[in-house]
C-alpha angles and dihedrals in degrees: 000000000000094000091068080042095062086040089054095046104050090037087051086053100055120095094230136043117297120260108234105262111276142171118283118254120207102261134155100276123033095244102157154062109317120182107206127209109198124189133199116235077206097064132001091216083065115093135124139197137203137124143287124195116200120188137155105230123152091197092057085037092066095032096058090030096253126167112223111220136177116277086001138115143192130215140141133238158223118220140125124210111184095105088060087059089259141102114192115209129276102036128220095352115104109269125211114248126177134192144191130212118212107176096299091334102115124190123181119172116191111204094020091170112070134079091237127003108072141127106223111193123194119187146162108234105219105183107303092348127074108185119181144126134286135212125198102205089190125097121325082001121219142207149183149117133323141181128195127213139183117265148176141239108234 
């Protein structure tokens, strides 16, 4: 499953040994396990829902080519966004995301990356939950609503 997968990668990549999966508390950077729910502006039977892992790591930093910044993290996901009418690039394999935290202001990018493509999420974090809205800036483009939750490795 992908999602041990995340866990496993951002756990590798710390320079100590891994803490067992737990649920996310609320902190002052959104390093953890998040489960997503999209939703389309286009359809309200649209939605969606996977995982992003968020995590600081030098050592993944350099690996991925990551640049390390100040209240931010980096992380990767799983979601799949063909029911919302896109496919973002690089398939099944596990795709880099990062994400900065301003007060309660949250940003997260996928495929940050690239020039077009991407899935750009801005959000308000109230307590465990951050809700907000997304954009998709690739072809036909797309938009709508999200909310993040804690979630857990398994």
């Amino acid at each position: 499953m992908r999602l041990l997968s995340i866990a496993l990668l951002g756990g590798a990549a710390c320079s100590q040994p891994p803490a067992p999966p737990e649920v996310n508390r609320p902190s002052s950077n959104l390093t953890g396990v998040w489960v997503g729910t999209f939703r389309s502006d286009l359809s309200a039977q649209s939605s969606i829902e996977g995982v992003v892992a968020l995590f600081q790591s030098a050592v993944l930093a350099d690996s991925f080519g990551f640049n390390l910044v100040e209240n931010a993290t980096q992380g990767t996901y799983d979601l799949d966004f063909t029911p919302l009418g896109f496919v973002l690039a690089g398939g099944a394999a596990l795709q880099p995301a990062t994400s900065t935290l301003q007060g309660d202001s949250v940003e997260v990018v996928l495929n940050p990356y690239v020039g077009h493509g991407r899935v750009v999420l801005k959000g308000i974090r109230q307590g465990e939950r951050i809700t907000g809205t997304w954009l998709y800036d690739g072809s036909g483009g797309a938009q709508g609503t999200f909310e993040f939750r804690p979630g857990t490795a398994r």
